[in-house]
N, C-alpha and C positions, 0 to 999 in steps of 0.2 A: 142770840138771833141777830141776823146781818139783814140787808137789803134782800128785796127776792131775788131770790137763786134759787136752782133746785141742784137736790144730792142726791142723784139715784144712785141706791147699792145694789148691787147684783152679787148673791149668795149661793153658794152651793159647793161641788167637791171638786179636788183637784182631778184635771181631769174632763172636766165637766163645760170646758169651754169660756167660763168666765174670766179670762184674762181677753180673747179674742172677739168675744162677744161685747164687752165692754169699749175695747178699741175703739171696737166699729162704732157704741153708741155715743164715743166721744166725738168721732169725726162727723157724726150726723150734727151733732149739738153746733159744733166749729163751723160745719157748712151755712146751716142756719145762720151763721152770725152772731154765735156768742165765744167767749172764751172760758175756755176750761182747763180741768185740774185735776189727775186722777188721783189716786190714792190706793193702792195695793198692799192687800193682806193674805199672806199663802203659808200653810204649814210644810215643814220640810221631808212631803212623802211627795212622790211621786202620784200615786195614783188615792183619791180618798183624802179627805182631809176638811175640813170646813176652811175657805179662802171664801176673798169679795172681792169686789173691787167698788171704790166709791165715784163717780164720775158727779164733778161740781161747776157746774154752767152758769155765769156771767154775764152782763154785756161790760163789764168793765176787765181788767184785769186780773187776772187769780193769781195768787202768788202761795197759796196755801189751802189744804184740807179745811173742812168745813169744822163747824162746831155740832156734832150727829148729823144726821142727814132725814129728807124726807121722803123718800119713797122708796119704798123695799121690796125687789123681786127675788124671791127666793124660791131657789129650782130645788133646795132639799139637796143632799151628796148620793150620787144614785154609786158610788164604790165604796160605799162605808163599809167596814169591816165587822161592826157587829149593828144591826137596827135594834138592837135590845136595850132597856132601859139600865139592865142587870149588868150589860157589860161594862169592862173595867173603864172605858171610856168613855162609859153611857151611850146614847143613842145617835151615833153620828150621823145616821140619816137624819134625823131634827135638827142635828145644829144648826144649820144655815136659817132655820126661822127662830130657833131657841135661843142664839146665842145674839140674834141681832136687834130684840125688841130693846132692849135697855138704852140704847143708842137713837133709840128714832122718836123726830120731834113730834111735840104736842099736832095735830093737825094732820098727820102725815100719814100715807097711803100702804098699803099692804098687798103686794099679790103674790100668790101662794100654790105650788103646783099639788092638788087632788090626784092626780097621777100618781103621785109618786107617798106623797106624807098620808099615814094612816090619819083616819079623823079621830079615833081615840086618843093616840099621842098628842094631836093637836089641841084635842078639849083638855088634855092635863096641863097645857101651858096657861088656862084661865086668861086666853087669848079674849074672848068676848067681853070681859070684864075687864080685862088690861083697855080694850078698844074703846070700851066706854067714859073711862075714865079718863084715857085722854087722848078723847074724839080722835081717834085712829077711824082710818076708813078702807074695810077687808075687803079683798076681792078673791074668792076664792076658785080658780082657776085649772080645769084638767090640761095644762099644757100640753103631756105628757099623749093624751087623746089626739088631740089638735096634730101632735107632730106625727104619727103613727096614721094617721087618715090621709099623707102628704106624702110620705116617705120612713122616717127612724126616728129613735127616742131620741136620738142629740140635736134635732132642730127644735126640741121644746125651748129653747134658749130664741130661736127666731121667733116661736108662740110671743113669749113671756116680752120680745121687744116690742110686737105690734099690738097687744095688750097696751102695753105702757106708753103705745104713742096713742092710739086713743082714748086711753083716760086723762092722758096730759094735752089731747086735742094738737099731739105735733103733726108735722107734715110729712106722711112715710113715706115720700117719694126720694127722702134722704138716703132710708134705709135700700128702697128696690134701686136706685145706684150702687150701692156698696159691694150689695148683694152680684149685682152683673159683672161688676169690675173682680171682685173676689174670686167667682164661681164661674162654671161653665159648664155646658151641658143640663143631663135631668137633674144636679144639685143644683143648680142654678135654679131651675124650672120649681122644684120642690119646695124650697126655701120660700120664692117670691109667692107659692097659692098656700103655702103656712102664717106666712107673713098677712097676707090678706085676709084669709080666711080668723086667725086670731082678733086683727084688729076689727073686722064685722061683726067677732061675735061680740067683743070687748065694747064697741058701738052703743050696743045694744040696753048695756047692763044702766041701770039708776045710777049717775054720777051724786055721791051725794058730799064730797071735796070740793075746793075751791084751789084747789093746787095747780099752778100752769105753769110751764117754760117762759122763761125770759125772752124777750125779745131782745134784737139787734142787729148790728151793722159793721160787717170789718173793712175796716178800710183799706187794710195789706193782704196781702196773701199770707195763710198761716199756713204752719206745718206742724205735726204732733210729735213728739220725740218727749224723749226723758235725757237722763245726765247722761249714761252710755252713750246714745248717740252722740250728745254733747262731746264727749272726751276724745270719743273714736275719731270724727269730725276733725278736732283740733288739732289731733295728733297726726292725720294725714296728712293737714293743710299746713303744718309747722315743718314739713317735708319728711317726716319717718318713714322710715321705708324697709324699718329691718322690728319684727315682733315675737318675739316668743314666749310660751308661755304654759301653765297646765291649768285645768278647769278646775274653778270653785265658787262659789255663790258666796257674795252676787257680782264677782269682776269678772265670772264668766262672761255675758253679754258683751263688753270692753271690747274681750279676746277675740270674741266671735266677730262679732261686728269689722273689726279691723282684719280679720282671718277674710273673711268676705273680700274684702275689697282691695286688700292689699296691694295683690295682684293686676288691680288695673292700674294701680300708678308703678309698676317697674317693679315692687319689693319684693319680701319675703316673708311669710307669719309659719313658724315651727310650733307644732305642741310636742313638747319632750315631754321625759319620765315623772321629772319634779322640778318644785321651783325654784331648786336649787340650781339644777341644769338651766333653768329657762332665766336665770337673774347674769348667770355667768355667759350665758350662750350672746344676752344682750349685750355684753359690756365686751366682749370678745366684737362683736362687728362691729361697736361705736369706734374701740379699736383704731379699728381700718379706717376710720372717718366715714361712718354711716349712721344717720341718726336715731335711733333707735330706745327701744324701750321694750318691758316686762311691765309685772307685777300680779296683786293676787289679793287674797283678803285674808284677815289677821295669822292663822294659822300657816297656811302659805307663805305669807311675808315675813313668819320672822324664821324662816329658814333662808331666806332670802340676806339675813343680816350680817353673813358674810361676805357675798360679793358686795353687799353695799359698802362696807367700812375698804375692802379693795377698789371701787371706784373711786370713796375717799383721798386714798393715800396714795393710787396712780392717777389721779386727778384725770376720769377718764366719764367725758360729759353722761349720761346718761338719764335718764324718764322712768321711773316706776309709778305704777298707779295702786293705791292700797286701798280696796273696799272694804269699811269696817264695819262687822256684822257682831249679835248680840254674844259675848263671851262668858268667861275664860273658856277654854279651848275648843270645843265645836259649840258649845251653847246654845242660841237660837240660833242655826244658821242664815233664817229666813226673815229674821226681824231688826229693824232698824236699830244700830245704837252709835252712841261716841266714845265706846271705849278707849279706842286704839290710839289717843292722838299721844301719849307719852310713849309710847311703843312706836312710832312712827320718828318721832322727835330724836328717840334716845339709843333707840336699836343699832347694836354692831360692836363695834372695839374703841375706845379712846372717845376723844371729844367730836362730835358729831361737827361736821362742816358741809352741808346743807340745807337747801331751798324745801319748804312747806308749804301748800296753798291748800286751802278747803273751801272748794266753790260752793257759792249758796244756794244756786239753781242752775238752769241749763245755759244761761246767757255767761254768767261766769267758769259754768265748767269749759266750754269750747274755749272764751280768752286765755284762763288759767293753765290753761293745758298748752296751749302756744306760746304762754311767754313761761310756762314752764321749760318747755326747749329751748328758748332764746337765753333764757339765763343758764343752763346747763351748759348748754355750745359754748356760749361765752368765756363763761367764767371756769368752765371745765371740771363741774364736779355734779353729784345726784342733785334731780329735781326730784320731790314726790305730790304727786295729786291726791289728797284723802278724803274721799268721799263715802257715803252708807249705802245704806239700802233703800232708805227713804227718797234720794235720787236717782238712784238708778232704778227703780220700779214706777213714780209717779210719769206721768205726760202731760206737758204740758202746751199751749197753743203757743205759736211762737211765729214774730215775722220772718219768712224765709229769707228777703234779704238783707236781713243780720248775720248772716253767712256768708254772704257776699265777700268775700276778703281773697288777697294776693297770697298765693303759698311763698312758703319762706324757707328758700334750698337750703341757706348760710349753715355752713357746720361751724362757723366759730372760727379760731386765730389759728387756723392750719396753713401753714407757709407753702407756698406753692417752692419747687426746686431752684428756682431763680432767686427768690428770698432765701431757702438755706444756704446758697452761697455766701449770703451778707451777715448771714447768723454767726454767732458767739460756737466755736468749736475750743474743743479740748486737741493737744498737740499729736495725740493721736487719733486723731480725727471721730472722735465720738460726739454726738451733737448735745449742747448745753439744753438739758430739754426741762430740768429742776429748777430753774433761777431764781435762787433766795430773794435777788434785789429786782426781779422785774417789776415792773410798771403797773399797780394796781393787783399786785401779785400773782398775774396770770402769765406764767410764761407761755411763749409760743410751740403749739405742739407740730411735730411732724407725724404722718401715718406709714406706718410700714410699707415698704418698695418704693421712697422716695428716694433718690440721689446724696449723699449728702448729710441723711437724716437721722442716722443708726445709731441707736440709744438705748440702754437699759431701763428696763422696768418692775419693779419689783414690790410685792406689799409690805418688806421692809421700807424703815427711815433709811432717805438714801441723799448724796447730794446732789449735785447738778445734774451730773451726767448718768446718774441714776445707779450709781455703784454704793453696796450697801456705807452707811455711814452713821456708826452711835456715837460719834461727837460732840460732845454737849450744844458748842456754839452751832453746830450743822442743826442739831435739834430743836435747840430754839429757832434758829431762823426760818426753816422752814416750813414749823408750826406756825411760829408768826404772820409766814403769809399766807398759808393756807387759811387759818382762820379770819385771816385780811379780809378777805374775799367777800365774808359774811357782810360788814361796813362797807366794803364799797358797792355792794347791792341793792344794802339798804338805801344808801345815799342815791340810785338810780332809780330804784323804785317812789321814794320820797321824791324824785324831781318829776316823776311823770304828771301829765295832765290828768289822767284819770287813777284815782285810789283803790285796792281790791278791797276798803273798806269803803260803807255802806254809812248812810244816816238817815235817819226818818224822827221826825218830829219838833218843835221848835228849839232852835239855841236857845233860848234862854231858860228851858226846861228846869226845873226844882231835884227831877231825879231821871236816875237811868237806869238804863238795861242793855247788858253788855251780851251779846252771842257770837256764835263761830260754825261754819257751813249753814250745813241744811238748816235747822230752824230760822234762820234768817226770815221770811216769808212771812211764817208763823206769828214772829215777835213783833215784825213791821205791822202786820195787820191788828194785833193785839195792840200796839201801841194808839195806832189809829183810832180806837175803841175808847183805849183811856184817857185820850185828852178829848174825846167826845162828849165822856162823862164829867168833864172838869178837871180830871187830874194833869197837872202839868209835866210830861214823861216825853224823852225821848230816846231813842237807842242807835248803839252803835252795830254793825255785823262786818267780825273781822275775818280776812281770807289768809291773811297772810300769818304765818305762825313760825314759820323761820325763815330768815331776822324777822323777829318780832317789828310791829311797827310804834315803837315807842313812843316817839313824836306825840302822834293820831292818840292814841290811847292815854296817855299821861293830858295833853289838853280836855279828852271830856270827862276822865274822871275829877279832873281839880274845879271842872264845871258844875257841878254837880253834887247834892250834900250827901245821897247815898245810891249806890248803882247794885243790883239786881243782875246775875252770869246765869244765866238759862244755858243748860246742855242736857243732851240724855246721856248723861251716864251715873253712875252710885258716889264715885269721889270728887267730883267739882274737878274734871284735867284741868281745863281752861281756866277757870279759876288758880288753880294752881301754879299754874304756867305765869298768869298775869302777876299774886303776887312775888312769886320768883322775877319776875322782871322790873316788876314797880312796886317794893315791898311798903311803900310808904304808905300804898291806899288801901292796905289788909284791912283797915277797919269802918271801911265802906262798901265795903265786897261782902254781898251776901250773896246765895245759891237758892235758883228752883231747878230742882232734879226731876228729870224723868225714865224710867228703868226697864217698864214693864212688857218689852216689846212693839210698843208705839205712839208714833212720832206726839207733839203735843199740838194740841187743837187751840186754838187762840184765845179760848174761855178762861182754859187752865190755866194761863199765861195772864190776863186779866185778873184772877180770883188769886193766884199766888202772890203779885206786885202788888193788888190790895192788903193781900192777908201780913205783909213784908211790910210797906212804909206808908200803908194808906189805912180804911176802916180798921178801929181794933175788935169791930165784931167777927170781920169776917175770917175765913180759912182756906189756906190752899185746898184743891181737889183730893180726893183719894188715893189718885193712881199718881201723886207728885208728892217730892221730899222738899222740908227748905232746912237751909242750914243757914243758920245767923252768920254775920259778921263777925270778924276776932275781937272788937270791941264791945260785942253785944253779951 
């Protein structure tokens, strides 16, 4: 349990509105002057299915999903497939109240659509008895009614929010803006005497809760987005202007987003066949000197692992974005995990030579994604952006002018035709475009139809001028600097003023905990917790994964007597990645896992770091694995 905040989950089918209806009740919260935090749960049907979504309101910061939540509107799934108890998937119309009690805190409020959920299924949940035990407080509500006296069954979702503004005593005048700005016409009209007409009747009923909205005050202007917008955003403003690509959850949104807009700044966004066409299609315009990107999510991208090893070895800058969703092969498609970062790392042909970033929220994903271009152009080889599902589904309140930034046209060291005059040619005029010995090993590139510039290309080892060449000494050299590239990035990233890594809590900390992307949030808050309680803990959250940033990491682990690697996935990647890079600290490095399709809540993170190097009574949670140290 944290400071007040409230966690409202909104339940029910896909389908059914609750992803949009949630939106809205985020931006009511945000208007009010709090800051919030979504958290999305959706099964991978189309229509039917038990999804929430949690919305977690603040006056301070959120950087993370709550620890359960308190107050539950559940609409019931009005597209379930079977309402029988019998059937194979049991009764999906109940899920959204059946599947959500185990989650909700002591204290915490219940409304429930009579419309729709039979009261016999209801009384077999031994809901009365669960409520009393712990002091739940039921509201049991014909939404369903309420929407059908106004207009259709799908504004029971407008019922079900003017209910929950009156029993939370909010101000619905948040909500009848939304509503006008949204709507128009008799929806418009219908919604706002649903809206009212709910919250009078909801008025009415014995408050017998002590549950209320936070108050507060923002001082900036906020705006709601998740990490999609975040990337789509950066990738504009980093000047891409060429995008192609095929649909798959969840880098669809990415594609969309950028598909959208592409076109008002000048570009191009293609959906081809597959993402094999849409990885080549990219790397074919950067080519031409256009900045550009693809990508896709696990499945997707490693079909993608052949053009990436030919951007490799034709050092041709390029942007993939990989969303990694729960595997091996479609597995959960809809649920957050960290599978994929060795498959991101290691995917293609030969030694990988390439840039990594795994932004930890929306502020990182927009930078990351920009100086993912800058180092691509530069240095003339793939960037990849690796993020899940847990950021591209959450929203979160953000100041708008942190976007505020200059776009950035620079394609990198493309010789304009006055400079290839002065360039290194071969005697028959083919342009030196391989240079073993350039400067920081990025030779300068020409684009096709320049003067001057006419060069071979090829995804064979080739030398300068780009004619095939298995020459030992051509091979090593040319390795040599390709691989260069990776150190003198590192060395640029190491000089910048600001680190894509992350720290929270005191230097002089006893122990740590080490993580990478999305959980970032989660562990900071978790951290905050445990030196609340006295334990002396601080953590690192690192973005950068190739070039590792060794430095950074090799300092707080020698700081420290044992450190704790949180990721959701079953084998410790990042773990394993770290001791491959620092093998010296294998037996300080121990692991909390998490597998089960979602993201970890900051308890779990608390109860696992105890159960690891603090109380010996205690135990990680249920839904989390720990695996010792090598020395344990």
């Amino acid at each position: 349990m944290t400071a007040h905040e409230l966690i409202w989950r909104i339940a029910g089918g896909s389908g059914d509105g609750i992803d949009s209806t949630s939106q809205n009740f985020a931006k009511a919260l945000m208007r009010a002057g709090l800051n919030v935090f979504t958290h999305r749960h959706y099964p991978s049907r189309i229509r039917g299915g038990h999804t929430y979504v949690e919305v977690r309101a603040k006056d301070e910061e959120v950087t993370s999903r709550g620890d359960g939540y308190n107050f539950l509107l559940s609409l019931g799934d009005s597209f379930a497939r079977n309402p029988s108890e019998d059937a194979y998937y049991g009764n999906e119309e109940l899920k959204p109240l059946a599947e959500n009690l185990d989650e909700l805190r002591e204290g915490g409020i219940i409304v429930y659509d009579t419309g729709l959920f039979d009261e016999e299924d209801v009384a077999e949940l031994n809901l009365e008895e669960r409520a009393e035990e712990n002091d739940w407080h039921v509201y049991p509500v014909n939404l369903r009614e309420i929407a059908r006296e106004h207009g259709r069954d799908v504004m029971r979702n407008t019922a079900g929010v003017g209910v929950t503004a009156a029993l939370l005593d909010m101000d619905v005048s948040f909500f009848e803006e939304l509503i006008r700005q949204n709507m128009s016409g008799d929806i418009q009209e219908d919604n706002l005497n649903v809206l009212e007409d709910a919250f009078e009747r909801a008025e009415e009923f014995e408050h017998t809760h002590d549950l209320t909205v936070p108050t507060g005050e923002n001082e900036q202007e906020l705006g709601l987005m998740n990490g999609s917008n975040a990337i789509a955003y950066g990738a504009l403003d980093a000047g891409c202007r060429f995008i192609a690509g095929y649909p798959m959850t969840p880098w669809t949104e990415v594609f969309t987003i950028m598909s959208q807009h592409m076109s008002e700044f000048g570009g191009i966004a293609e959906q081809v066949e597959d993402e094999i066409a849409a990885a080549a299609l990219a790397l074919g315009a950067s080519h031409t000197g256009v900045k550009a990107m693809s990508g896709s999510s696990g499945g997707g991208f490693a079909l993608m692992s052949e053009p990436l090893g030919l951007a490799e070895m034709t050092e041709t800058p390029i942007v993939l974005i990989e969303a990694m969703r729960a595997g091996p092969s479609t597995g959960m498609p809809t649920k957050p995990e960290q599978g994929d970062l060795e498959h991101v790392l290691y995917t293609s042909q030969g030694d990988s030579n390439r840039v990594v970033f795994a932004p930890a929220g929306i502020k990182e994903a927009y930078e990351q994604t920009r100086l993912a271009f800058e180092l691509a152009y530069d240095y003339q080889l793939p960037a990849i952006v690796v993020y899940d599902q847990k950021i591209e589904g959450e929203l979160r309140s953000i100041p708008i002018d942190f976007f505020d930034r200059e776009p950035d046209p620079d394609v990198g060291q493309v010789l304009s035709e006055e400079e290839i005059t002065e360039a290194a040619h071969h005697e028959s005029g083919t342009f030196k475009r391989f240079d073993a010995e350039a400067e920081g090993g990025v030779s300068p590139r020409t684009v096709p139809g320049q003067k001057g510039g006419r060069h071979l290309t090829s995804g064979n080892e080739t030398n300068a001028y780009g004619h095939i060449d298995e020459d030992p000494d051509n091979r090593v050299a040319q390795m040599a600097r390709r691989m260069g590239k990776l150190d003198s990035i590192r060395e640029d990233l190491d000089e910048k003023e600001s680190s894509n890594q992350a720290y929270r809590g005191p230097e002089d900390a006893q122990y740590g905990i080490i993580t990478w992307g999305s959980q970032q949030g989660t562990v900071f808050e978790a951290v905050d917790r445990l030196n609340e309680n006295g334990q002396a803990v601080k953590a690192l959250g690192v973005s950068d994964l190739m070039p590792y940033p060794e430095a950074e990491v090799t300092a707080f682990l020698e700081s420290v007597e044992e450190a704790v690697v949180v990721e959701m996935n079953a084998s410790g990647q990042f773990k394993g990645l770290t001791q491959k890079e620092l093998g010296r600290f294998g037996d300080k490095l121990s692991s909390l896992l998490k597998y089960n399709g979602n993201p970890f809540e900051p308890a779990e993170i608390v109860d696992g770091f105890e159960a690891i190097v603090g109380d010996d009574d205690a135990v990680p949670g249920d839904s989390t694995t720990f695996v010792p140290a090598a020395g344990d």
